[in-house]
TIDO-848294 format. One line per 5 residues: number of its first residue (from 1); their letters; for each residue x, y, z of C-alpha. Coordinates in Angstrom, 1 decimal, decimal comma. Example, Ala and Ser with C-alpha at 12.3 -4.5 7.8 and 13.67 -1.06 7.14 Angstrom:
# residues 2
1) as) 12,3 -4,5 7,8 ~ 13,7 -1,1 7,1
//
This chain:
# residues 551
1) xxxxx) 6,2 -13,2 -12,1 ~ 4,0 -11,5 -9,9 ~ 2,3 -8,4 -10,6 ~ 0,3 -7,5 -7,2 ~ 2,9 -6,7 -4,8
6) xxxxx) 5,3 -3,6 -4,4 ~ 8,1 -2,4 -2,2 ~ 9,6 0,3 -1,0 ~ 13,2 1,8 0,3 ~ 11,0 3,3 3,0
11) xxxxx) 7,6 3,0 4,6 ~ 6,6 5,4 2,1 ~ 3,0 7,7 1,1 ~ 1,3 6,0 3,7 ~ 1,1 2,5 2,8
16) xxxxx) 1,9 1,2 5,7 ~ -0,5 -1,3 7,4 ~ -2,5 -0,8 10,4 ~ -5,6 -2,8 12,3 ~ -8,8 -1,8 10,4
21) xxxxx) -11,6 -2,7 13,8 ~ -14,0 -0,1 12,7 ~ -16,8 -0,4 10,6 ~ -16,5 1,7 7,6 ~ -19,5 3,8 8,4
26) xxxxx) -17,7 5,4 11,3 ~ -17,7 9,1 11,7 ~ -13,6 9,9 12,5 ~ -10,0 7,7 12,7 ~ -9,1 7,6 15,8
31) xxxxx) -6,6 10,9 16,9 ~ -3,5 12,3 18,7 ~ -4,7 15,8 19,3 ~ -2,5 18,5 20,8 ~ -2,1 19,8 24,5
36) xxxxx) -2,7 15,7 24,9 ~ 0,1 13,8 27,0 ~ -0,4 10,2 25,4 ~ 1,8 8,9 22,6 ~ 0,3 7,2 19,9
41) xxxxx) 0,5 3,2 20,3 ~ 0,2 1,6 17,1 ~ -0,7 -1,9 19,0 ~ -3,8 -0,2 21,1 ~ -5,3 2,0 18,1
46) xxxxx) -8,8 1,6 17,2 ~ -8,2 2,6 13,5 ~ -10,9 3,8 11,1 ~ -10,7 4,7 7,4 ~ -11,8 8,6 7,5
51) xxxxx) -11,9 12,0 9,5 ~ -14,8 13,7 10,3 ~ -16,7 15,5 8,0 ~ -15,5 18,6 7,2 ~ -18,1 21,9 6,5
56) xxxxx) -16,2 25,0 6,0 ~ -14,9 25,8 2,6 ~ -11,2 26,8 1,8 ~ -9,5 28,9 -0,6 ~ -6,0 27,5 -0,5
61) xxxxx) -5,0 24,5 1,3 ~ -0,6 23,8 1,4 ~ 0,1 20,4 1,5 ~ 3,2 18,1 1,9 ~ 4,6 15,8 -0,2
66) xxxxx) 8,0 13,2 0,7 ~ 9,2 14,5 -2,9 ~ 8,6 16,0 -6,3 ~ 6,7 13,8 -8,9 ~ 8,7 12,0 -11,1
71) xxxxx) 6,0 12,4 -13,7 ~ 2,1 12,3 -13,6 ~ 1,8 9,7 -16,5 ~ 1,6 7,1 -14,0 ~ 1,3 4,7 -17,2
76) xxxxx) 5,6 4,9 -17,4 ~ 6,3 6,1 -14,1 ~ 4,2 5,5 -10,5 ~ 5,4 7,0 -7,9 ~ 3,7 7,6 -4,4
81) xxxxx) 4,1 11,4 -4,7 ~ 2,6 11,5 -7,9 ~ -0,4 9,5 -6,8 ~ -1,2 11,8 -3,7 ~ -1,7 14,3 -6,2
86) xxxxx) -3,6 12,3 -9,1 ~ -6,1 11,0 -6,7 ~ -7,6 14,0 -7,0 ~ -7,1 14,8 -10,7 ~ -7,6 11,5 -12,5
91) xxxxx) -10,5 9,1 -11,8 ~ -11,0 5,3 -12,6 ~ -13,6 2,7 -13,9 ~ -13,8 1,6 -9,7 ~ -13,1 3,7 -7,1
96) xxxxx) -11,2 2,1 -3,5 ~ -13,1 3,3 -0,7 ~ -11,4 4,9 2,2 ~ -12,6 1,9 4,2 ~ -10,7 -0,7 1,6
101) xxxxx) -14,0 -2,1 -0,4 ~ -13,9 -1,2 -4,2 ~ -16,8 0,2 -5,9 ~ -17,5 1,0 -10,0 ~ -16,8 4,4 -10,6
106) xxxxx) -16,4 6,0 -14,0 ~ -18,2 2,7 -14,9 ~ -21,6 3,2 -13,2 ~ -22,4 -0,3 -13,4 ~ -20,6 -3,8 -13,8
111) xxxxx) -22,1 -7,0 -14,4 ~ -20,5 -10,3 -15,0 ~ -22,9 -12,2 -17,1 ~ -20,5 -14,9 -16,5 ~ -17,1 -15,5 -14,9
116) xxxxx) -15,1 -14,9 -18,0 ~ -17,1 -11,7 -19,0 ~ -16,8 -8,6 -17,6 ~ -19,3 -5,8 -19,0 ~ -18,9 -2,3 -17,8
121) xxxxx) -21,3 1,0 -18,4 ~ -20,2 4,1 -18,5 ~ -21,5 6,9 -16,6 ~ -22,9 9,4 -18,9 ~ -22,1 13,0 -18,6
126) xxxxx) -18,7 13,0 -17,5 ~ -16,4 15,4 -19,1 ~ -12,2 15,4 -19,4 ~ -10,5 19,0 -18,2 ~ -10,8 20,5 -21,5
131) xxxxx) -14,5 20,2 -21,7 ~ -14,5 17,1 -23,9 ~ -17,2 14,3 -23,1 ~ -15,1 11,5 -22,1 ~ -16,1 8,5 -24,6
136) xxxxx) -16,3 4,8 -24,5 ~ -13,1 5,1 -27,3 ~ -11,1 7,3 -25,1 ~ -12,0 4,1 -22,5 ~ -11,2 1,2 -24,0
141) xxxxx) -7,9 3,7 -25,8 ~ -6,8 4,0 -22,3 ~ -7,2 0,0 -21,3 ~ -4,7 -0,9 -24,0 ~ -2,5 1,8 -23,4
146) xxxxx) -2,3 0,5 -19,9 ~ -2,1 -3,2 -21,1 ~ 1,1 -2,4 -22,9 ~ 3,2 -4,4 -21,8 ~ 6,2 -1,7 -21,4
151) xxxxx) 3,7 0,4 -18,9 ~ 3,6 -0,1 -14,9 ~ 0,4 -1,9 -15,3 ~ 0,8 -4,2 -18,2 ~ 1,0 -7,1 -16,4
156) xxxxx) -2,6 -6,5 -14,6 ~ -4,2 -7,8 -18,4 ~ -1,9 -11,1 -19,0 ~ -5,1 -12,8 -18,3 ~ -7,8 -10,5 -20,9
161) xxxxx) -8,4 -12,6 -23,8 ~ -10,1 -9,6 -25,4 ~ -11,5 -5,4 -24,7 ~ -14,3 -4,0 -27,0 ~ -16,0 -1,4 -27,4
166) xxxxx) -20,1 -3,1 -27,5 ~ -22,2 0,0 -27,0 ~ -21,8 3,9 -27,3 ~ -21,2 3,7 -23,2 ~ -20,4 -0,5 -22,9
171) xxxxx) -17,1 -1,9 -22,6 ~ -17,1 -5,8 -22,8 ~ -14,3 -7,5 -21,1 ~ -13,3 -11,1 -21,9 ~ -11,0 -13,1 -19,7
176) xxxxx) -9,1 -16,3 -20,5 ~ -9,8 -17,4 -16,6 ~ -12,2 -16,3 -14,1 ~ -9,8 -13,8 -12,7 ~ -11,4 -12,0 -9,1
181) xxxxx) -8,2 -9,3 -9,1 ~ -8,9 -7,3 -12,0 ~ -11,8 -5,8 -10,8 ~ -9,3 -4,6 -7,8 ~ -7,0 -3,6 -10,3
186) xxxxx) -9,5 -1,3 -12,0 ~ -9,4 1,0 -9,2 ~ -6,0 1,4 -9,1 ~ -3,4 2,8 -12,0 ~ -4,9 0,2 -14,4
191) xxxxx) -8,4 1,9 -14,4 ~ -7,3 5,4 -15,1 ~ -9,5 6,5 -17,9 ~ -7,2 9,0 -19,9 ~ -8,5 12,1 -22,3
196) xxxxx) -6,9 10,0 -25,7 ~ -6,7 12,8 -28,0 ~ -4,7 15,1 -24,9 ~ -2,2 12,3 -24,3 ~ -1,1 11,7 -28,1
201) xxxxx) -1,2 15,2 -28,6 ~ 1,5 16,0 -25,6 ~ 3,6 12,9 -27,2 ~ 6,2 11,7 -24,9 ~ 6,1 14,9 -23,1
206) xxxxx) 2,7 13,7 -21,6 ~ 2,9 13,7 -17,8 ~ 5,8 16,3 -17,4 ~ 5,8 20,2 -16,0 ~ 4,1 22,8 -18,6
211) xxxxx) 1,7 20,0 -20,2 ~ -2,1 19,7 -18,7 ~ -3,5 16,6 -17,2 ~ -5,7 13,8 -19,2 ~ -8,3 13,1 -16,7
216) xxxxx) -11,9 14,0 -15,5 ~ -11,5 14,3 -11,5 ~ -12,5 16,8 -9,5 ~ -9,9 19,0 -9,8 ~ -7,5 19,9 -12,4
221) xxxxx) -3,8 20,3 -13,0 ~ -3,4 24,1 -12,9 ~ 0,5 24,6 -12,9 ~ 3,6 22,3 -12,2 ~ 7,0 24,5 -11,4
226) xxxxx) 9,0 21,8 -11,4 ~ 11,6 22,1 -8,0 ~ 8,8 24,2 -6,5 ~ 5,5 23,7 -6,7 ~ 2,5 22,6 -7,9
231) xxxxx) -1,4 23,6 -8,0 ~ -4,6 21,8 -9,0 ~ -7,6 23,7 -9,2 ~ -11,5 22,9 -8,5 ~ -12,4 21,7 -11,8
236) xxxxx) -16,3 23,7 -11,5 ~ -18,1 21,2 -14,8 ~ -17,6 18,3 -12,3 ~ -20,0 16,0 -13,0 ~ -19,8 14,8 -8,5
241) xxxxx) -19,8 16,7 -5,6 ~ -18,3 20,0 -5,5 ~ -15,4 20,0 -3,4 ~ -14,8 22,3 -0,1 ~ -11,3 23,3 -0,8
246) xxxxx) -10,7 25,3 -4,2 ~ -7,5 25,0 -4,3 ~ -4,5 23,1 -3,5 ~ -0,7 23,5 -3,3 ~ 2,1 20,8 -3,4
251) xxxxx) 5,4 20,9 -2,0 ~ 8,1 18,8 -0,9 ~ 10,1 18,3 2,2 ~ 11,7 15,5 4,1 ~ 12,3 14,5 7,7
256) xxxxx) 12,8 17,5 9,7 ~ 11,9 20,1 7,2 ~ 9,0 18,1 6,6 ~ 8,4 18,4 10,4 ~ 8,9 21,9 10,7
261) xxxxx) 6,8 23,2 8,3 ~ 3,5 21,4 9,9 ~ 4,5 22,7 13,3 ~ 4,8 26,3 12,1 ~ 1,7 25,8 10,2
266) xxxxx) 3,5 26,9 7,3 ~ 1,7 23,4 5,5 ~ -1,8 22,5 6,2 ~ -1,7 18,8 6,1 ~ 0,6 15,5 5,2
271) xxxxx) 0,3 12,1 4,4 ~ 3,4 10,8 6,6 ~ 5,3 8,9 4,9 ~ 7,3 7,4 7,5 ~ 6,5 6,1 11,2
276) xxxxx) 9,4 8,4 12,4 ~ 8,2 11,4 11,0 ~ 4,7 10,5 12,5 ~ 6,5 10,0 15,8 ~ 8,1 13,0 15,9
281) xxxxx) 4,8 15,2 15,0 ~ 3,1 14,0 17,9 ~ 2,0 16,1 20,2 ~ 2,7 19,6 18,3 ~ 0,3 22,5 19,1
286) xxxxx) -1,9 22,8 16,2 ~ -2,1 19,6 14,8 ~ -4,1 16,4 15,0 ~ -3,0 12,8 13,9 ~ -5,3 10,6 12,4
291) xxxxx) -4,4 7,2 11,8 ~ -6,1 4,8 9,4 ~ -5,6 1,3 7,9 ~ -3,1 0,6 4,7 ~ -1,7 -2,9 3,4
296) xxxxx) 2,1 -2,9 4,0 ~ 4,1 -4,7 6,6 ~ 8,0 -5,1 7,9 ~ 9,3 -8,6 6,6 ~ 12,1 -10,9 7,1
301) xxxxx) 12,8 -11,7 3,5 ~ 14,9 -15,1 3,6 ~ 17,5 -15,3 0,3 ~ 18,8 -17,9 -2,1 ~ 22,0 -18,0 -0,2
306) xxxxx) 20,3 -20,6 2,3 ~ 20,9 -19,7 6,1 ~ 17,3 -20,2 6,4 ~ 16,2 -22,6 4,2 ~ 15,2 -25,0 6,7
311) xxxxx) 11,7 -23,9 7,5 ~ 12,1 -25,1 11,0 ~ 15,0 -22,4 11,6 ~ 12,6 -19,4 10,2 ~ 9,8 -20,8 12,7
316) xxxxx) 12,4 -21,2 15,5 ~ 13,7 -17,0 14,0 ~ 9,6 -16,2 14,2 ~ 9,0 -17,6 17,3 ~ 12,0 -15,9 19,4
321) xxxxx) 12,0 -12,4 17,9 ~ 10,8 -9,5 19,7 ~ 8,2 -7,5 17,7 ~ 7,2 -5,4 20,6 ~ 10,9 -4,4 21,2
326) xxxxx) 11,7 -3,4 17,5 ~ 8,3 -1,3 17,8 ~ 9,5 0,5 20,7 ~ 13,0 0,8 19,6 ~ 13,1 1,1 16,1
331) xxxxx) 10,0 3,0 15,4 ~ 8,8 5,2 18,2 ~ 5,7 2,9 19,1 ~ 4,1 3,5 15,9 ~ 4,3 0,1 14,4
336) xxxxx) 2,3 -3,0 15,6 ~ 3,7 -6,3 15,9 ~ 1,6 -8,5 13,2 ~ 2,0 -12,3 12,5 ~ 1,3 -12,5 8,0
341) xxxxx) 2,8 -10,2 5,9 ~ -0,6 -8,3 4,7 ~ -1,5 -5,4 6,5 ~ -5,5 -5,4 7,7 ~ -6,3 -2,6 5,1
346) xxxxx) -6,2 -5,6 2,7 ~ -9,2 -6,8 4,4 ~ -11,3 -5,1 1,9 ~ -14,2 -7,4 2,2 ~ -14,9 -10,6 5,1
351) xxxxx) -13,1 -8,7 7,5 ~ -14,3 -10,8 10,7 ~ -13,0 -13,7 8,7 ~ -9,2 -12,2 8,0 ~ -9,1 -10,9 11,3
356) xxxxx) -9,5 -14,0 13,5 ~ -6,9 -15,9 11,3 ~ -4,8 -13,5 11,7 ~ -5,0 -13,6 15,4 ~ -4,8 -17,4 15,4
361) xxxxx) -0,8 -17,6 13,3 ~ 1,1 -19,7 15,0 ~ 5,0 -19,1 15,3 ~ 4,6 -15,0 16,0 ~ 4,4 -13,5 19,5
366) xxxxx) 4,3 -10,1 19,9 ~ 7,2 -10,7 22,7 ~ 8,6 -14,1 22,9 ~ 7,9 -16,2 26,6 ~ 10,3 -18,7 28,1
371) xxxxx) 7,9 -21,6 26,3 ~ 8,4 -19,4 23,1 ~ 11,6 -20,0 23,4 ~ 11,6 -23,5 24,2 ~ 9,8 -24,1 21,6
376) xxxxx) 12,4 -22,7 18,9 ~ 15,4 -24,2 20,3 ~ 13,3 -27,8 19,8 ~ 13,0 -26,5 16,9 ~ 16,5 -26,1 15,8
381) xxxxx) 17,6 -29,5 17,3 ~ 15,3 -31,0 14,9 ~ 17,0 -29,5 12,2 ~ 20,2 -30,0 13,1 ~ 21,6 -27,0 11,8
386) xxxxx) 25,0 -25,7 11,6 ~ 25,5 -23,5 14,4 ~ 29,3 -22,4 13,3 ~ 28,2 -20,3 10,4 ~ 26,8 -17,2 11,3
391) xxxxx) 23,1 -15,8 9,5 ~ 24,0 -12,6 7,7 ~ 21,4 -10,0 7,7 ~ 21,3 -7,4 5,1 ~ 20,1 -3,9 6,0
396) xxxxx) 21,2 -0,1 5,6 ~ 21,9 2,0 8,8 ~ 18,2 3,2 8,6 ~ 17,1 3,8 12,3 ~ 13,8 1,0 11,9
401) xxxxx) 15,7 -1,0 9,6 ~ 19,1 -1,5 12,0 ~ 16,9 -2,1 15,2 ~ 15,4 -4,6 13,1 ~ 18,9 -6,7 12,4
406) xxxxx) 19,9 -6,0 16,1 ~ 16,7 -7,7 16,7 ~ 17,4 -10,5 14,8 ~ 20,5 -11,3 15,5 ~ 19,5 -11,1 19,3
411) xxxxx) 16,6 -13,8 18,6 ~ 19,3 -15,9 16,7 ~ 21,6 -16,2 20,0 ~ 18,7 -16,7 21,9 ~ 18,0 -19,8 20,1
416) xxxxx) 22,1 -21,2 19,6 ~ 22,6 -19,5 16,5 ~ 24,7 -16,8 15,2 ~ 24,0 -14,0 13,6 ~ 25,8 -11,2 11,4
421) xxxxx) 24,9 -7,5 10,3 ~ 26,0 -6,7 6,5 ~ 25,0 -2,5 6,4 ~ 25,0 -1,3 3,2 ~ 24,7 2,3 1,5
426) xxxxx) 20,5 2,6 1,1 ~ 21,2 3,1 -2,9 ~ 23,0 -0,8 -2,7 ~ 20,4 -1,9 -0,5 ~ 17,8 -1,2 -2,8
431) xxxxx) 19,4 -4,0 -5,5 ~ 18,7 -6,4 -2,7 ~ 15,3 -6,8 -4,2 ~ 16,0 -7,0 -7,9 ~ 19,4 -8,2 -8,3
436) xxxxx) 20,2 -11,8 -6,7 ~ 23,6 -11,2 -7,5 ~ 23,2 -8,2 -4,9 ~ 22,4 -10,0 -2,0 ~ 24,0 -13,4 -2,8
441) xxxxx) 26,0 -12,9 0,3 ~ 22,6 -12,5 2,7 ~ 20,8 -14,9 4,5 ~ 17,7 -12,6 5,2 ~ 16,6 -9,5 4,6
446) xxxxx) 15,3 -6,4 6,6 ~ 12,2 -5,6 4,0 ~ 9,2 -4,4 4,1 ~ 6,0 -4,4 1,5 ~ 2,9 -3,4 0,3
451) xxxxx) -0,3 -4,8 -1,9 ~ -2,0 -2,4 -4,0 ~ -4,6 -4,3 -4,1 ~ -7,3 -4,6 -0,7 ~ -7,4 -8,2 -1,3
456) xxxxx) -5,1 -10,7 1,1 ~ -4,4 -12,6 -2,1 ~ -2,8 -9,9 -3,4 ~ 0,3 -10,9 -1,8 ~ 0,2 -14,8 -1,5
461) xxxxx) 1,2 -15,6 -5,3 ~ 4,7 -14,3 -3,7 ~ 5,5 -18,3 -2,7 ~ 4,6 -19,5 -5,5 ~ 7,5 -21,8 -7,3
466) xxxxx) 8,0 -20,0 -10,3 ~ 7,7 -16,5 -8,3 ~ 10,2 -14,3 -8,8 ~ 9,8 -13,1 -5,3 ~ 10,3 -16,6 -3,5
471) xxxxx) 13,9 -16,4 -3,3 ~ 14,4 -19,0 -0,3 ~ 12,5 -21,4 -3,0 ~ 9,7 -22,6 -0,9 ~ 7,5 -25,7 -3,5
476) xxxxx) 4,5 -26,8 -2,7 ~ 2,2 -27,8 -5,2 ~ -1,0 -27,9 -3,5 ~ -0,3 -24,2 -1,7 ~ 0,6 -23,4 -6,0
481) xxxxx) -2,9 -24,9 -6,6 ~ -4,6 -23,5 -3,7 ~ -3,3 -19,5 -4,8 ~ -4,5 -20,0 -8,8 ~ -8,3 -21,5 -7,2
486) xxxxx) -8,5 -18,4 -5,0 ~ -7,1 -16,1 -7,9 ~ -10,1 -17,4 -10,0 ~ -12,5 -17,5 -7,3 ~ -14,8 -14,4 -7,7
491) xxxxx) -17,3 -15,2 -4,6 ~ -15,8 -13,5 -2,0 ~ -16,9 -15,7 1,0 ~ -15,2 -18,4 -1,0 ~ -12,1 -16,4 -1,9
496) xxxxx) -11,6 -15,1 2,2 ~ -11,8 -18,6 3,2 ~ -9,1 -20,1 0,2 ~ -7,1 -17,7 1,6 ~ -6,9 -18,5 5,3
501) xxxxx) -6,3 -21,5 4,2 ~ -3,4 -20,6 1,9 ~ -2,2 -18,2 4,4 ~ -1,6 -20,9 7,3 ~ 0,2 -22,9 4,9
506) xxxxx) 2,2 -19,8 4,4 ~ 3,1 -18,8 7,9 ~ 3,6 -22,2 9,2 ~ 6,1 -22,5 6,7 ~ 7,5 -18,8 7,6
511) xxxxx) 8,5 -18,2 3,9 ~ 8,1 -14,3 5,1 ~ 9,0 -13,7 8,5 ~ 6,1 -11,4 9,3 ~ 6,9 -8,4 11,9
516) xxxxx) 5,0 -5,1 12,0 ~ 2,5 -2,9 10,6 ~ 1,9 0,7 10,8 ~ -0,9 3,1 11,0 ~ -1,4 5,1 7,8
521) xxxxx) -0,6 8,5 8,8 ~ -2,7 11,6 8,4 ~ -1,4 15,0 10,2 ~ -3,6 18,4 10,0 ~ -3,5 21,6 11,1
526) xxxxx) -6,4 21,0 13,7 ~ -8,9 23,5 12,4 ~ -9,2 20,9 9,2 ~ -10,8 18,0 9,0 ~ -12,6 15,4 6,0
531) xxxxx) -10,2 13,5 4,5 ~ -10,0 9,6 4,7 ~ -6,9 8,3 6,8 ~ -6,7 5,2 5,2 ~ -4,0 3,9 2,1
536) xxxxx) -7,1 4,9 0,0 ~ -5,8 8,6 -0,7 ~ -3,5 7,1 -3,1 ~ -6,6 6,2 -5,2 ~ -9,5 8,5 -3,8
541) xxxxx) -10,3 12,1 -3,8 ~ -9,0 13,1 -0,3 ~ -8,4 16,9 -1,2 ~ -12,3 17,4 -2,5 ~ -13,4 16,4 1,6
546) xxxxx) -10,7 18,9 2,8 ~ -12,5 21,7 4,5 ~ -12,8 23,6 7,7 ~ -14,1 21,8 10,9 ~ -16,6 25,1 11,3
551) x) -18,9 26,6 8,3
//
């Protein structure tokens, strides 16, 4: 089973990838600013992780989200609206960056003293929301509670052999196998460092409307009116930086009310969630468009039902389908064709190195040429493949998603085969990924996926034989052996270049048909400014950098 993957029924909260080409000491993400006549183009973007700095304070800031929180124990229930808000509520032992590197956080220092040993200190003088000291018990508490293996994160400690307190601020780590992800995990959900005594004394009730948060961020939870709104509050014992804005207000819309309500300016800002909405924003007097890297991409996802098992018939697929079309079509110019399935916010460290591989895939033009196409009909001569039985692509009547299987089916003529659209209700679609039963009558499907980790090999355990996600049942035992060396490489020179490796063997196979990423998405009334426009504000502060561009 993997555990460093997601997916999502939409290009949801952001997480969608985008070409990170800037170095993370830049000043602003590259813009869309009103009165301007040029649309965004996802494939020209120079993309950076943050905005510029703000310097004004606010009172009140009214954001967006896609929908209400489910809950905010994101121990039995992560969602992407719920995160937007945490981030700035509930810290971690690291911290992701808005430019994708990881850093310790709440754990002032890390060392490794060696590569089975992890040994954390704890920064002193941190409090939880009810004025408590937060304690190396209520740390290593919130570890185990997170290594349940019923919670969303249990899975990121199958390879901790043991977790002790060793000091009044030292937590001591021990790992079965050198394992180089866990320090990315620690700055996401599996990091959270929870107020113990709060969370046993709201029971199971911990996490829903009329209880207080657990956490020691820079703001607090200050009211949750569940199917209205919620506030979180400057939290003034913070042991950081103050924050500009004091305080913030959540609420909910989608698509066009979502759309409406920046371009009244009756909300200050939104992460957009989907390329469309982002498409449909641009250009509105009064707001800006920043646009920053994230990790996910649209995939081809090939099935057990084997229409494309032959991995010369995904190559010939890859090499005839037009990625530039489906981003003009299907998403309004705001994805980028892309050739792995890993967005470039992954690139969280050797980016020069994950950059030019990614540039030198094979078997994925951004618009297929005549030798392109060549090419893939050699291709499916050599695998002498059935040409009477049609490839059945599974989708829902999404507008990105059903350009996508036009797409496809239009490469598959191109290249003597046959191709068939099975649209589904979204809710039915959604089993696709779970339920093999559910798509048992699909060749492909019309996917798309994040990492939640910044870390390329976040993604490749996918093909691995036993994986869960490696329906089409692609084996290869030294790619298996190639993915556990890089998981347990810790250097990360030698990690970046395991994974080129690993990922050439992945695309030349096409186990994932790679096709597009997307800019993350930040849209703000233009008389704001400071948050980061990367994936990071899922994870990092963004609302304490909100401010006015003018003092």
């Amino acid at each position: 089973m993997t555990h460093t993957t997601s997916r999502r029924s939409v290009l949801a909260a952001g997480l969608v990838a985008a070409t990170l080409v800037a170095a993370a000491g830049c000043s602003g993400a590259t813009q869309n600013t009103a009165g301007g006549s040029r649309k965004a183009d996802a494939a020209t973007l120079d993309l950076t992780p943050t905005t510029t700095p703000a310097t004004g304070e606010l009172a009140n800031a009214n954001w967006l989200l896609e929908d209400e929180p489910d809950s905010f124990d994101l121990d039995t229930q992560g969602s992407s609206a719920g995160r937007v808000v945490l981030a700035n509520v509930c810290e971690r032992l690291y911290q992701l960056q808005p430019d994708m590197s990881t850093k310790p956080f709440l754990a002032e220092k890390a060392e490794t003293p060696d590569d089975k040993t992890l040994v954390l200190t704890l920064r002193s003088g941190v409090t939880f929301h009810d004025g408590t000291p937060m304690t190396a018990d209520d740390v290593l508490w919130s570890l185990k509670r997170h290594a349940d293996p019923d919670m969303e994160q249990g899975d990121e400690f199958d390879n901790i052999a043991a977790m002790e307190k060793t000091g009044d601020r030292r937590i001591t780590i021990s790992f079965k196998a050198p394992d180089a992800m866990f320090f990315k995990a620690l700055a996401g959900d599996a990091g959270i460092v929870w107020n113990k005594e709060q969370v046993e004394k709201a029971g199971k009730d911990f996490g829903t409307p009329g209880h207080p948060d657990a956490c020691t961020g820079p703001y607090s939870l200050s009211s949750w009116k569940s199917g209205d709104s919620i506030t979180i509050e400057r939290y003034d014992a913070y042991w950081g930086n103050k924050p500009l804005t004091k305080q913030v207000t959540f609420r909910w819309a989608a698509d066009s009310a979502l759309v409406n309500a920046l371009t009244t300016g009756a909300a200050d800002g939104a992460y957009a969630e989907s390329p469309n909405t982002a498409a449909a924003l641009q250009e509105k007097k009064g707001i800006e468009q920043h646009y920053g890297p994230s990790t996910a991409s649209l995939v081809l996802i090939p099935t057990e039902r084997g229409g494309l098992k032959d991995s010369k018939i995904r190559r010939a697929l890859s090499l005839a389908l037009d990625r530039k079309g489906i981003a003009a079509s299907g998403y309004g110019g705001m994805v980028q064709p892309w050739s792995t399935p890993v967005g470039s916010g992954a690139w969280g460290y050797e980016k020069p190195v994950f950059e030019a591989a990614q540039k030198a895939v094979a078997y994925a033009p951004a618009a297929p040429t005549a030798e392109d196409l060549a090419a893939a009909k050699n291709l499916v001569k050599e695998a002498d493949a059935d040409t009477t039985e049609p490839v059945v692509i599974g989708t829902d009547a999404s507008q990105g998603r059903s350009v996508v299987a036009n797409a496809v089916r239009a490469a598959l003529q191109r290249i003597g085969l046959k191709g068939q659209i099975k649209t589904v209700p979204t809710s039915q679609f959604e089993q696709f990924y779970s339920d093999p039963q559910a798509r048992a009558d699909i060749d492909v499907l019309v996917g798309d996926w994040y990492i939640s980790k910044a870390d390329p090999m976040g993604f490749y355990d996918n093909a691995l034989a036993d994986s869960s996600n490696n329906w089409v049942g692609f084996k290869d035992a030294a790619y298996d052996a190639k993915v556990k060396k890089a998981l347990s490489t810790l250097d990360d020179a030698a990690r970046a270049k395991l994974t080129v490796d690993i990922q050439k063997t992945f695309t030349d196979a096409a186990v994932w048909i790679s096709v597009a990423q997307v800019p993350s998405v930040l849209v703000l009334n233009e008389k704001l400014t400071g948050p980061p426009a990367s994936m990071a504000y899922l994870y990092y502060p963004w609302a304490a950098e909100l401010g006015s561009k003018k003092g």
